[in-house]
Steps between C-alpha positions, in 0.01 A plus 500: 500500500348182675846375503652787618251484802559164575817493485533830808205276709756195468842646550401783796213358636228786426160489433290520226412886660889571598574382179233761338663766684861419447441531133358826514805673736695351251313679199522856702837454585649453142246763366705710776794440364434555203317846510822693522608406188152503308413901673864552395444422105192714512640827639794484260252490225330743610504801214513773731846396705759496232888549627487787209178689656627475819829630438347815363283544765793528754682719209178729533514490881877607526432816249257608673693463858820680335279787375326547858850556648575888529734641268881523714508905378267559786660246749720736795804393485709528848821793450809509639462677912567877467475754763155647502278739699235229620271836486477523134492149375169337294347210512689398188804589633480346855431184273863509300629511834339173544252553714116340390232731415283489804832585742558797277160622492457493915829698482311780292178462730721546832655802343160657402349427864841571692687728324878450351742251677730688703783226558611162392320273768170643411488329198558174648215514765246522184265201580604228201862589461749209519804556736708328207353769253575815724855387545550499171399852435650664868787604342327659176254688709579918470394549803640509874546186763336637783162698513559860510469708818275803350490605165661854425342730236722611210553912553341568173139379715622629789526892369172470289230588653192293442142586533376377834347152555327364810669351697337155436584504179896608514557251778657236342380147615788248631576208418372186687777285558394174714720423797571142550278379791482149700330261384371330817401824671316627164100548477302465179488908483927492472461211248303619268700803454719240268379458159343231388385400882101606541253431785434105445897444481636695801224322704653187383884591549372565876252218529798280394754670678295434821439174432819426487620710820717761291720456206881408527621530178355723247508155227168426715309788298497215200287314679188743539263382236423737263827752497660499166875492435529850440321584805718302737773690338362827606449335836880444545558872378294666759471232790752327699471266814735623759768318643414473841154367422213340767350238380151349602620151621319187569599287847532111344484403870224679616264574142200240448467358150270757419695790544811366336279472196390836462840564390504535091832253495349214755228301355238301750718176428799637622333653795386179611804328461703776691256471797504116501918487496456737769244287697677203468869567551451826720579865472783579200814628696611670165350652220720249218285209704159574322733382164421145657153523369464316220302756242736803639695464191866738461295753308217514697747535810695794372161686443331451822807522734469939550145457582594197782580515856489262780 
């Protein structure tokens, strides 16, 4: 080992201390390398991790996977499309048709609350259903296109003579069929007559809607935080924004950084650096000119052009 010592001090100069040390990384190091292998030898010999256990272990865990699957007699199996009286289906069968479980069950719930569905469109303004879905059954659907004027009594009820009701209770209740309203005119109260839309998320359609200065396009509703997919779809059903719309615009030669920011598309950056293009090259003679700016991106450009003026 003396040797060995000497001969490192001679050949790289170290001292007796360096020389120590050197010898010591050098110990750890192939102990390091070595590890992998030794841990290796001892797990393999360990008893208890045999290729044969294991491989009935995973046997075991696959029977008992294939025997928690439900049996396939009880699986609903989607039938050919039939014509059918949307009145008298089940659950079970609103499922052959294809339709999931939940979908068929708020059909049975609006026909308890409501009453029967009088004509094909009804069935397709039931919160949930897909437009692809209800197109599929339209033409299967026993009953007519357009809602009935009145409903006529067969003569057999008309020459019967029933005992007498109040009136309260004879009067049949009508059906409350939404009207499509505009969407940048609405309140909360005309919101929340769409399901799915409660206090806390009408406030924020309008909140956001203000913030903004109105909507343009109805594809804006995606971007209220909060309103699920199915939501927005009912918000394109009932709402519209009409096509000679007033939007709330902002002058880019006459708003101060701070007010351009308050807009939900400008951040603070870009407020400043519209103000200082503005300051130092003078008013913008045309709208296209703010694109000179060097964070008013394409994208950003087409979304904040409706709400700009000069």
């Amino acid at each position: 080992m003396n040797n060995i010592k000497h001969w490192i001090r001679r050949n790289f100069g170290f001292s007796q201390r360096e020389v120590n040390a050197f010898l010591v990384l050098l110990t750890l190091l192939v102990l390091l390398l070595a590890a992998p292998f030794l841990l290796g030898r001892m797990y393999t010999s360990e008893p208890g991790f045999t290729s044969t256990q294991d491989r009935q272990l995973l046997d075991s865990l696959v029977a008992q996977l294939e025997a928690a699957q439900p049996d396939p007699k009880y699986k609903v199996t989607t039938v050919a499309l039939r014509p059918f009286n949307p009145n008298q289906l089940t659950v079970e069968e609103w499922q052959a048709f294809g339709l999931p479980k939940y979908l068929a069950q708020r059909i049975l719930n609006y026909r308890s609350k409501v009453g029967d569905l009088t004509y094909k469109a009804e069935l397709g303004r039931i919160y949930g259903m897909p437009d692809s879905v209800f197109q599929r059954l339209h033409p299967y659907i026993e009953l007519p296109v357009e809602r009935p004027s009145k409903y006529k009594r067969s003569e057999s009820m008309a020459s019967s003579r029933p005992t007498p009701q109040p009136e309260w209770h004879t009067k049949k209740r009508e059906k409350f069929i939404l009207a499509p309203f505009n969407i940048n005119t609405a309140d909360t109260t005309q919101l929340k007559q769409i399901w799915g839309i409660g206090s806390k998320l009408s406030a924020r359609i309008v909140k956001y809607r203000n913030g903004l200065g109105g909507f343009h396009s109805m594809e804006q509703l995606r971007e209220v935080y909060g309103l699920q997919p199915e939501v927005v779809d009912s918000l394109h059903k009932y709402t519209f924004v009409p096509k000679s719309n007033t939007l709330q615009q902002l002058s880019i030669n006459a708003s101060t950084a701070d007010e351009l920011r308050t807009h939900p598309y400008i951040s603070s950056n870009v407020a400043r650096a519209i103000v200082a293009y503005r300051e130092q090259h003078g008013k913008y003679g045309q709208l296209e000119d703010v694109r000179q700016v060097k964070l008013v991106t394409a994208e950003l450009y087409e979304k904040i052009k409706p709400y700009l003026a000069l």
